[in-house]
N, C-alpha and C positions, 0 to 999 in steps of 0.2 A: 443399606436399609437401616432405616431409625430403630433404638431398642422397641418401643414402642408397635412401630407396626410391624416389626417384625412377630410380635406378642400376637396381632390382631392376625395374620398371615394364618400363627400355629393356632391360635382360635378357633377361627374360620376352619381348618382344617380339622382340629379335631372334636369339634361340632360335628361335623360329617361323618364323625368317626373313627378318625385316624387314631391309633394307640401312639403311635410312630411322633407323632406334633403335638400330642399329651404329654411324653416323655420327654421331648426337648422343653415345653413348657415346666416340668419338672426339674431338669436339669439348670433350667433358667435360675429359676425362685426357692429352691430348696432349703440354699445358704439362708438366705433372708429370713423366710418361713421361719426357719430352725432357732435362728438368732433372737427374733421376737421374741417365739416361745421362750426361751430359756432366760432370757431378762422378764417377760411376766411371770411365770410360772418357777424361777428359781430352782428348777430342778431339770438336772438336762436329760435323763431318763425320760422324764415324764414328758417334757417338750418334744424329745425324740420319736415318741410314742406318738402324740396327738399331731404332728407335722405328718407321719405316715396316716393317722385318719383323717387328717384333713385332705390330703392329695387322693384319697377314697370318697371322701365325702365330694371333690372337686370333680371328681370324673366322672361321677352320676349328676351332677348338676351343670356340665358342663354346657349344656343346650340353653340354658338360662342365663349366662353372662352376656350381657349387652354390648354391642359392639361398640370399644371405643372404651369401654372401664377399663382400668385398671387390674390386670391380674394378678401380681403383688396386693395390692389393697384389697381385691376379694378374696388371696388365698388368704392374709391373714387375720379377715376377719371370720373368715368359717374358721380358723386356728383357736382364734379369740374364745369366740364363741363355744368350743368343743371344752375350753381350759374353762369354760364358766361352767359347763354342765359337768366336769369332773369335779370341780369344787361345790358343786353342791351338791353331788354326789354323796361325797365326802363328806361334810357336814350330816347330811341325814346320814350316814352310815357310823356318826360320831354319837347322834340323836341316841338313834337302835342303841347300842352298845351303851351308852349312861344310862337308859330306861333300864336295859336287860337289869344293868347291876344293881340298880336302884332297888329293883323289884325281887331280886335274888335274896334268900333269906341270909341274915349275916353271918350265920356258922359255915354258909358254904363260900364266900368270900375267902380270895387268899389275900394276905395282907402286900403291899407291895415289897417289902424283902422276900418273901415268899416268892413274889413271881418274879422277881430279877436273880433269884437264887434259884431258881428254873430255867431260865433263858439262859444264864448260863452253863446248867448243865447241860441244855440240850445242847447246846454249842460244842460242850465237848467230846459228845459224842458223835463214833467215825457218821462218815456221811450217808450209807446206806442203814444204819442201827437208827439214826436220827428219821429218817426216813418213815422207817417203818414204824416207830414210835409216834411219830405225827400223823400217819394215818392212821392207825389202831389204837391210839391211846386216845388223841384229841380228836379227830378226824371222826372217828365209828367205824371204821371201817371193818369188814370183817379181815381174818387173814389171807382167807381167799382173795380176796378183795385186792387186796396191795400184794398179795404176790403179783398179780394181775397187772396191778397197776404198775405198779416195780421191775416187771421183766424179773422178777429172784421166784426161788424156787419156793415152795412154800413151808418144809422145814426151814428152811434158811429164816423166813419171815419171821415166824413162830419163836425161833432162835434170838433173835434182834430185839422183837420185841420183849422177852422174857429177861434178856440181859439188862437194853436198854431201860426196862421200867426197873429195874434192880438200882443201876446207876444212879436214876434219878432220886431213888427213895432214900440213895444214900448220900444224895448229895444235899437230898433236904430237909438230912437227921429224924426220916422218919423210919417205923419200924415198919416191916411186912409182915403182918399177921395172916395174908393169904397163904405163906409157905408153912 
């Protein structure tokens, strides 16, 4: 059996339904798919990601491929397509984020050493203190909240974060006038 109609075979079949001749269609085009993505999209994360929505998107639409198309050609254009809605996702979410700061008054601006002299101090802290600092300090989070969200106990939280905002104030030579 020709690659081809063998394609139209699991089609046909899982047209009707079958998950079973979805999945060999999957197994088929995967590579390919994947491959695409990651020469458009330059990011193999990201490609990895929209290959698995696209084989989502594929099998709710499966009743609409024409017999005789190409399934390769159709998965990687719902691929294509998914990488054009992420990018201009993206872009508007680039939009947002310059208005915000545009619009921000400029005493509350940090300056960019300020905020790379942040990201690295959150970096240095352990992974649960970092944790709970990024929801409770940037996030809003209450403490309930991220004990919650954290599986930790909620002194522990409480803990972490107290520490962890300590660290950063001191890693950004500022004073704590809260204490």
């Amino acid at each position: 059996m020709s690659p081809a109609s063998l394609d139209e075979a699991l089609v046909a079949a899982a047209q009707g339904g079958s998950t079973e001749a979805f999945s060999r269609l999957v197994e088929r085009h995967q590579q390919a798919l994947r491959a695409f993505l990651r020469r458009a999209c330059g990011d193999w994360a990201l490609a990895d990601d929209l290959a698995q929505e696209t084989f989502l998107a594929a099998w709710s639409r499966i009743g609409r491929l024409k017999a005789g198309a190409s399934v390769r050609a159709w998965l990687c254009g719902i691929g294509y397509n998914k990488h054009l809605t992420t990018l201009r996702s993206r872009a508007r979410a680039r939009t947002r984020e310059a208005i915000y700061e545009a619009e921000r008054p400029a005493g509350s601006r940090a300056s960019a050493e300020d905020r790379v002299a942040l990201d690295r101090a959150m970096a240095d802290l352990p992974t649960d203190q970092r944790a709970c600092v990024a929801l409770c300090l940037a996030a809003d989070f209450s403490h309930a909240e991220a004990a919650e969200a954290l599986c930790l106990p909620l002194g522990t939280v409480k803990s972490h974060v107290a520490r962890g905002r300590a660290r950063l104030l001191l890693a950004l030579g500022v004073s704590d006038d809260a204490s």
